[in-house]
C-alpha positions as CSV (number, residue, x, y, z in Angstrom):
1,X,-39.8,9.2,20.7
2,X,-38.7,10.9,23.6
3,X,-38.4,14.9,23.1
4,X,-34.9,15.3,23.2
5,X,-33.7,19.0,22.6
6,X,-29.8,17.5,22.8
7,X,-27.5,19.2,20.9
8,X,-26.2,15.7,19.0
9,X,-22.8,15.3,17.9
10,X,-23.6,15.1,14.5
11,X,-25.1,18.1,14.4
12,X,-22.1,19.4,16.5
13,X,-19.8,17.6,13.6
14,X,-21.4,20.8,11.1
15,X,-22.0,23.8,13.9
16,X,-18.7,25.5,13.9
17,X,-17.3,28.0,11.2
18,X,-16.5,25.2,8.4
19,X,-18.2,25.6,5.6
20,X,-20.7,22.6,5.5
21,X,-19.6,21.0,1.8
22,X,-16.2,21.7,2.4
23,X,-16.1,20.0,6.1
24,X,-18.5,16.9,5.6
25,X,-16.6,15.8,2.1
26,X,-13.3,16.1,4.2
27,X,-14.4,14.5,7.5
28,X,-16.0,11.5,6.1
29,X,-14.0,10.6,2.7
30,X,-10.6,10.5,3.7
31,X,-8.9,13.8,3.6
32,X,-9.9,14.8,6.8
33,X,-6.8,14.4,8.8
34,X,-4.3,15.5,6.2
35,X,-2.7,18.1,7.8
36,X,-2.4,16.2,11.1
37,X,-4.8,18.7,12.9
38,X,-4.5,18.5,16.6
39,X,-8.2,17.5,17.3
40,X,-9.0,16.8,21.2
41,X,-12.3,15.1,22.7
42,X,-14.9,17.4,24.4
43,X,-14.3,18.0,27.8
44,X,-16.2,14.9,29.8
45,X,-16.5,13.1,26.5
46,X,-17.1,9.1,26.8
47,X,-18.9,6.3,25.3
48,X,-22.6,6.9,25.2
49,X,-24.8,3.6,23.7
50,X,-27.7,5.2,21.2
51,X,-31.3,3.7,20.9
52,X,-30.8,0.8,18.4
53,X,-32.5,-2.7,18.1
54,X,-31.1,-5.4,20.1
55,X,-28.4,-7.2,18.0
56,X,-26.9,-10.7,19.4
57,X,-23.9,-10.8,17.5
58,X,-21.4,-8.5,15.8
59,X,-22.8,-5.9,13.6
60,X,-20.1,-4.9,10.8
61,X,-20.6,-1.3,9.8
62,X,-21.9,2.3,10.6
63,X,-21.7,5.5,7.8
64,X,-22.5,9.9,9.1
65,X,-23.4,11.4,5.9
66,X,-23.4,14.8,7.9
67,X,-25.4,15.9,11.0
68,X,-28.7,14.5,10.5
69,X,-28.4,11.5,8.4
70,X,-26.6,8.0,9.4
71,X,-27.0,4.5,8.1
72,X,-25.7,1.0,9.8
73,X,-26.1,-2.6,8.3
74,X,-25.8,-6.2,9.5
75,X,-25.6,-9.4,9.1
76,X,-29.7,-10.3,9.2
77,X,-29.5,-8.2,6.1
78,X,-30.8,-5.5,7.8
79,X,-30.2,-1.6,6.8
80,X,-31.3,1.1,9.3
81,X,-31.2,4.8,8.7
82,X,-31.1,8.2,10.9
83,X,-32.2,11.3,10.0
84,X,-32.2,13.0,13.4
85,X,-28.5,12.3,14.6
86,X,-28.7,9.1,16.0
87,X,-31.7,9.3,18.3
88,X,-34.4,6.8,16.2
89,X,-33.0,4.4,13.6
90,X,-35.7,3.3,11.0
91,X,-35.3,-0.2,9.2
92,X,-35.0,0.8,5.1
93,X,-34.3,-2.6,3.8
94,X,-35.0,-6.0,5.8
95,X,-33.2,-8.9,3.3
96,X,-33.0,-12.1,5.0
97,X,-30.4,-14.2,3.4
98,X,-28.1,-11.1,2.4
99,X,-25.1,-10.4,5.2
100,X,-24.2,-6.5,4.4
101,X,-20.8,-6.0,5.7
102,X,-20.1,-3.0,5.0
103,X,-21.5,0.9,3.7
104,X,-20.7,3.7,2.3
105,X,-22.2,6.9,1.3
106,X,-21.1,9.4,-1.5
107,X,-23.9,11.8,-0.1
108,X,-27.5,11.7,1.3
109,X,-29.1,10.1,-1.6
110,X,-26.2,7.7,-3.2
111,X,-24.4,5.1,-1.6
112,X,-23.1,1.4,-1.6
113,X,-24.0,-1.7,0.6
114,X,-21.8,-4.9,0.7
115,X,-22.8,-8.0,0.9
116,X,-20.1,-11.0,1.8
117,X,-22.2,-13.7,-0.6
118,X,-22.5,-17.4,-0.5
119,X,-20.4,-19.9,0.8
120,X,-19.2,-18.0,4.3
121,X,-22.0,-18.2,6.2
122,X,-24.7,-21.3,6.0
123,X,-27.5,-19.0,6.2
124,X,-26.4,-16.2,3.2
125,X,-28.0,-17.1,-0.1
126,X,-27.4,-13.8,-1.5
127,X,-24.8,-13.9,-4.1
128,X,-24.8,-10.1,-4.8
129,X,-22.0,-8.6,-3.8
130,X,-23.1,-4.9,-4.1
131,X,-25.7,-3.0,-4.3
132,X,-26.4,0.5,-4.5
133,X,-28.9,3.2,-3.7
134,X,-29.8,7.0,-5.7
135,X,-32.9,7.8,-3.5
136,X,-31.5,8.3,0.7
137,X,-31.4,4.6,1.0
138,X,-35.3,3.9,0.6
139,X,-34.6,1.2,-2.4
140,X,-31.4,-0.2,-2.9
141,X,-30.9,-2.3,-6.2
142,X,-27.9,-5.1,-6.8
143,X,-25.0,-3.0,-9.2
144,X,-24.9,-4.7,-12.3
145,X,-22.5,-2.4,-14.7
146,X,-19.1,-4.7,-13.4
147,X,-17.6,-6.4,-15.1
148,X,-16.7,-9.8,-14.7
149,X,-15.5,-11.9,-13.4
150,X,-17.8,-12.3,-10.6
151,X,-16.7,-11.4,-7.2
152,X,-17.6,-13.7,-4.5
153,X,-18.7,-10.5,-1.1
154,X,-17.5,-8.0,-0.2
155,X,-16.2,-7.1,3.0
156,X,-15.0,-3.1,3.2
157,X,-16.0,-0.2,0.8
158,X,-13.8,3.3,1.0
159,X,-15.3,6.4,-0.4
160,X,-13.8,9.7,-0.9
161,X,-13.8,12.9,-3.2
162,X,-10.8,14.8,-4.2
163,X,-10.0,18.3,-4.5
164,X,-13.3,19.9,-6.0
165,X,-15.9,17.9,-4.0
166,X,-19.0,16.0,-4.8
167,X,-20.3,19.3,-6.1
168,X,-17.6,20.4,-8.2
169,X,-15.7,18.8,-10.7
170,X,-14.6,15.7,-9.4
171,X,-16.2,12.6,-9.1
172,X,-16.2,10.4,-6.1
173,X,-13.6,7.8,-6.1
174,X,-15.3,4.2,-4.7
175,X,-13.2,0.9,-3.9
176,X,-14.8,-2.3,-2.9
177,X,-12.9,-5.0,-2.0
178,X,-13.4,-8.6,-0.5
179,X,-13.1,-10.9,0.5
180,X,-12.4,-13.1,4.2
181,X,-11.7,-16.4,3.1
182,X,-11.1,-15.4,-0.8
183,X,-11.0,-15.0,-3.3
184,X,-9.4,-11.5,-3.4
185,X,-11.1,-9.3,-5.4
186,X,-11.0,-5.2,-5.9
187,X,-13.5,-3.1,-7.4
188,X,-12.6,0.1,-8.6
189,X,-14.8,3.7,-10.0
190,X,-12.8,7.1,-10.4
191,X,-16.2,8.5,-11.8
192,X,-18.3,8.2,-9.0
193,X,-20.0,4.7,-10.5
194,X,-20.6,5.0,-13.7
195,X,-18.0,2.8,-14.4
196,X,-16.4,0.4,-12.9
197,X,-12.9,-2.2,-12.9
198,X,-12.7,-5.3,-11.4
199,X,-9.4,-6.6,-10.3
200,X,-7.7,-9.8,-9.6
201,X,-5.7,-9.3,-6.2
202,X,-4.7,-13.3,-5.9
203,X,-1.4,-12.3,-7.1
204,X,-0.6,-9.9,-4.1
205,X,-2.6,-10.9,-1.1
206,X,-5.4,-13.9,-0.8
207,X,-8.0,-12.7,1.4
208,X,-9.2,-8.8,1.6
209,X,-10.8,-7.6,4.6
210,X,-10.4,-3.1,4.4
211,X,-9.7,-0.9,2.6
212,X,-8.4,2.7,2.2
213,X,-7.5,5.2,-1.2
214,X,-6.4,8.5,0.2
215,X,-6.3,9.5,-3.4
216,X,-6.7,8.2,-7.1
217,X,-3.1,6.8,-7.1
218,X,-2.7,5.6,-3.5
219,X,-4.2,3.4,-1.2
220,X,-3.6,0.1,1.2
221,X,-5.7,-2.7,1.4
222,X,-5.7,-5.0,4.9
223,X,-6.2,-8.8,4.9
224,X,-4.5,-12.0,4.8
225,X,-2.0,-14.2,3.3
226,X,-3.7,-17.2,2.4
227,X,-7.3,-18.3,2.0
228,X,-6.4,-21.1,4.5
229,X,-5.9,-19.2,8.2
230,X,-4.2,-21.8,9.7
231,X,-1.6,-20.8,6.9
232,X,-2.2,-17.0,7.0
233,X,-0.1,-14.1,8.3
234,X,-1.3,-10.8,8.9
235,X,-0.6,-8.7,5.3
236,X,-0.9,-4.9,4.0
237,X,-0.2,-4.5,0.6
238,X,0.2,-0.6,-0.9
239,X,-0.3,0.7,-4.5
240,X,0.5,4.2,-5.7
241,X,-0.5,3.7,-9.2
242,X,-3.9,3.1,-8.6
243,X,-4.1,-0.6,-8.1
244,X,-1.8,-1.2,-11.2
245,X,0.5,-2.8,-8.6
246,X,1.1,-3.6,-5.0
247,X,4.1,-4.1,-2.7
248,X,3.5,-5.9,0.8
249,X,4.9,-3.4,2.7
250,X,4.0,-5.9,6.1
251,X,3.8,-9.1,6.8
252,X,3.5,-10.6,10.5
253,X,5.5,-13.6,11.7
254,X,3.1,-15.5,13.1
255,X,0.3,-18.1,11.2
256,X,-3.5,-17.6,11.6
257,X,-3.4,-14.1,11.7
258,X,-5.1,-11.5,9.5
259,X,-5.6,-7.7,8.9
260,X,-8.9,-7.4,10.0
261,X,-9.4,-3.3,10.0
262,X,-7.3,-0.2,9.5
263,X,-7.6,3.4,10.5
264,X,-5.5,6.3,9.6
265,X,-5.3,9.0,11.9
266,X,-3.4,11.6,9.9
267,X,-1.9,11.0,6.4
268,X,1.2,9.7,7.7
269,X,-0.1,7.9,11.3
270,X,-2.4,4.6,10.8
271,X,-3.3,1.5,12.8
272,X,-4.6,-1.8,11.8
273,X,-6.4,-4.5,14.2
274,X,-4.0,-7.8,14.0
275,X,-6.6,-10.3,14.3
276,X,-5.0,-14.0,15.3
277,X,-6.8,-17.3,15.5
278,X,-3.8,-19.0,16.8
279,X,-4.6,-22.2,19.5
280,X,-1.2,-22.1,20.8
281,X,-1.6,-21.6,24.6
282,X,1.8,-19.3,23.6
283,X,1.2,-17.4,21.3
284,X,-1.4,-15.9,24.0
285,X,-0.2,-11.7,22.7
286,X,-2.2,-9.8,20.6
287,X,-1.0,-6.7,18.6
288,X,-1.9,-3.7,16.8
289,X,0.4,-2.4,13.7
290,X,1.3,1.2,13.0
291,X,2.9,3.4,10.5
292,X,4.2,6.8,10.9
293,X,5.4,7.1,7.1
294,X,1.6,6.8,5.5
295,X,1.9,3.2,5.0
296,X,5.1,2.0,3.9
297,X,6.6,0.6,6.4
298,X,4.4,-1.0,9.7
299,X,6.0,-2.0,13.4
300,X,3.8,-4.4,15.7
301,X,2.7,-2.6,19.3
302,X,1.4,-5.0,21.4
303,X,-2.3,-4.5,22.7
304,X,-3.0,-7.3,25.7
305,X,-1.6,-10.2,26.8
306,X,-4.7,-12.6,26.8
307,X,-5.4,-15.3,24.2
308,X,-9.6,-15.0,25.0
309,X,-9.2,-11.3,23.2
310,X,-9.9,-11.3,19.3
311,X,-9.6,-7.8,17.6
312,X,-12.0,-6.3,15.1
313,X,-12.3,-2.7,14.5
314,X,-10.0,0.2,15.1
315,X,-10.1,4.0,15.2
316,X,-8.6,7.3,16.1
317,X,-9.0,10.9,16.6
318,X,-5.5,11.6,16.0
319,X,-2.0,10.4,16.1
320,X,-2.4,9.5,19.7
321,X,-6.0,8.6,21.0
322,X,-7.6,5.6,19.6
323,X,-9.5,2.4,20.1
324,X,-9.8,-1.0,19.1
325,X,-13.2,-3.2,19.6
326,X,-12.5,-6.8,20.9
327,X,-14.4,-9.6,22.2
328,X,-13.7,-8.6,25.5
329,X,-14.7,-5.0,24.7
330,X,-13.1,-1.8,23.9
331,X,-9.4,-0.7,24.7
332,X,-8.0,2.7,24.2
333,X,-4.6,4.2,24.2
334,X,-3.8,8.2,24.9
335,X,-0.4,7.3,24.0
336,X,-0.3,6.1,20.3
337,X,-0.5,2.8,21.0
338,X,2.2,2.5,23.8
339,X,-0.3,2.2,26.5
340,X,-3.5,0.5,26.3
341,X,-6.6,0.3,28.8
342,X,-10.0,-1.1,28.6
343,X,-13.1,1.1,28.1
344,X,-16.7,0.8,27.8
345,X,-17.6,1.2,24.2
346,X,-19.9,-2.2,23.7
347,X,-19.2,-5.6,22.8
348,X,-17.2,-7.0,19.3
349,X,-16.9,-2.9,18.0
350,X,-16.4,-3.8,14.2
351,X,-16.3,-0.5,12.9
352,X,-15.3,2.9,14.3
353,X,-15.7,6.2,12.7
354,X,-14.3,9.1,14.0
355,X,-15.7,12.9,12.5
356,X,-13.8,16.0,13.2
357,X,-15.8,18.8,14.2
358,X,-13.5,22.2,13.9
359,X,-10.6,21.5,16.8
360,X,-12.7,18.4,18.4
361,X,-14.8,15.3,17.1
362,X,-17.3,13.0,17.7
363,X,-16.7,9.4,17.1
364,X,-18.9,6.3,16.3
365,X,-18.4,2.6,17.1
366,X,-20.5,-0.6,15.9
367,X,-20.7,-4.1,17.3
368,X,-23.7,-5.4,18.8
369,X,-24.7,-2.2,19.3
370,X,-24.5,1.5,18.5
371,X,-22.4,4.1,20.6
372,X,-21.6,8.0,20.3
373,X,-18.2,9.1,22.1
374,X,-20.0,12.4,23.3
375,X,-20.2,14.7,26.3
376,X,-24.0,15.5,25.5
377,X,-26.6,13.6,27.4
378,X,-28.1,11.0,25.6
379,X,-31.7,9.5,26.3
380,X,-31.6,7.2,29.3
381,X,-34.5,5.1,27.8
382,X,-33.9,4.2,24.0
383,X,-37.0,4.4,22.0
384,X,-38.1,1.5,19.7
385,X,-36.8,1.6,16.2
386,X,-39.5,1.9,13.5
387,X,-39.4,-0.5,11.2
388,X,-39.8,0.8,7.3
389,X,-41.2,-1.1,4.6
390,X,-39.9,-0.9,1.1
391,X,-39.6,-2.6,-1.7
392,X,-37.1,-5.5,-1.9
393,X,-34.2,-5.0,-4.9
């Protein structure tokens, strides 16, 4: 590895007068942008690609513990850690026949993998749909305290810890929730994962794609209408009883559409990716939805005007700069969404995760590769990951 004496922007993310606990537990579980803090980029910030192994397609997911240690998954069942901010990735768990779609930590040592199961892809044989790690990711094991019935993958996990921290009082609060094509399934633990619900969603939404609790009581989840796409439309559904029940509070128009990702910015501003399928030589708009009321009502903002673009993953540093991954790259808007222009943040980003780090941030995006939206200089030649061996669950 190259000797690189950058100052990374994870370990920019815990540099500044925030006490470390206080700031990692709000940046990366949810409460982070409660008080609509005015965060601004780094002067000369952009895009940087980090040293990660070659990936063809679209790699799904990418969690910052704090400002050494990272993880990312993918779909060759494939999950990579950092301890050094970003600079070497080392393979902890090599799975063929699992697709982990998604991650999240609780801390250094415990997090959650998820795994979308059989009957998606032709090539996953892994019918787990979660598993779970205690030791920093070095073995991860299948979870096996939920109860039934079974759920079929799952496709976004959301992590966060309320007032009192993940060392104080309060446990962590975990949802788990899948999947694309169906069935809809949520998984719920107020205790950190010692316990566990498992709920039916059929009755509110059909297919489950994201989703996000900002506490115990209230939440959204992003998907579809129907397990058919052809049929679906584009659906959020909100709960603030803790998942007792759910209103659709939107809906779009227009069939084979979905919610494929969402991303709020403050408490009160979000944005969610409007993926469409649609062959109509029309319908040739895509959009992006956004609330300014925390979720209960959504308008449509249009994104581009070009029926090759398919949206996946969305993100922003507050109410007004964001971006959205596609399959013709990134786009991102100054403007809240009024105003959109394409930027170089790699191909199909699926996930984007955006860290606040005292008045500015650092922000991370997935697809087929890995990049850091950073004004430091990254290395110009990646260095080869290291693969890891372990022990298989």
């Amino acid at each position: 590895m190259p000797n690189d004496t950058r100052i990374s922007g994870m370990a920019r993310f815990v540099r500044k007068t925030l006490p470390f606990t206080a700031m990692v537990l709000a940046s990366l579980h949810g409460i982070a942008f409660a008080n609509d803090a005015a965060l601004t980029p780094q002067a000369g910030s952009h895009w940087q690609k980090l040293p990660t192994e070659p990936y063809k397609g679209k790699q799904d997911d990418i969690y910052i513990v704090n400002r050494d240690v990272a993880f990312y998954v993918n779909g060759k069942g494939n999950i990579w850690r950092s301890t050094d901010g970003g600079q070497r990735w080392d393979n902890v768990l090599k799975q063929p026949g699992t697709y982990f779609r998604s991650i999240g930590m609780v801390d250094a040592q415990h997090g959650y993998a998820g795994n979308i199961g059989t009957g998606y892809y032709p090539n996953v044989t892994d019918s787990t749909p979660l598993y779970e790690t205690t030791d920093g990711g070095d073995h991860w094991h299948a979870v096996t305290n939920i109860p039934g019935p079974a759920m079929k993958g799952v496709c976004g996990i959301d992590i966060l810890h309320p007032a009192g921290g993940a060392h104080g009082n309060s446990a962590a609060v975990i949802h788990a929730a899948g999947r694309v094509n169906g069935p809809a399934r949520l998984l719920g633990s107020l205790d950190g994962g010692k316990t566990w619900t498992n709920t039916d969603m059929t009755p509110w939404i059909a297919m489950i794609v994201d989703v996000k609790f900002f506490d115990a009581k209230n939440g959204v989840i992003y998907g579809g209408s129907d397990a058919d796409l052809s049929k679906s439309h584009a659906v959020i559904i909100a709960t603030h009883d803790g998942g007792a029940h759910w209103t659709r509070v939107y809906e779009s128009k227009r069939p084979s559409e979905l919610i494929w990702k969402g991303a709020f910015a403050t408490r009160r501003v979000g944005y969610a990716t409007i993926q469409s399928y649609d062959t109509d030589v029309k319908s040739t708009q895509r959009y992006v939805a956004k609330t300014t009321d925390g979720g209960a009502t959504w308008k449509e903002l249009p994104l581009v005007d070009d029926k090759e673009v398919t949206e996946f993953g969305v993100g922003f540093a507050n109410a007004d700069l964001g971006w959205v991954g596609t399959t013709k790259g990134g786009f991102e808007t100054k403007d809240g969404g009024k105003h959109w222009e394409p930027v170089e943040m790699g191909r199909v980003v699926n996930k984007i995760r955006v860290l606040p780090d005292d008045q500015h941030f650092t922000a991370y995006a997935i697809g087929s590769d890995v990049y850091e939206y950073t004004s430091e200089a990254l290395p110009a030649v990646p260095a080869a990951p290291v693969p890891v061996k372990v022990d298989k669950p």
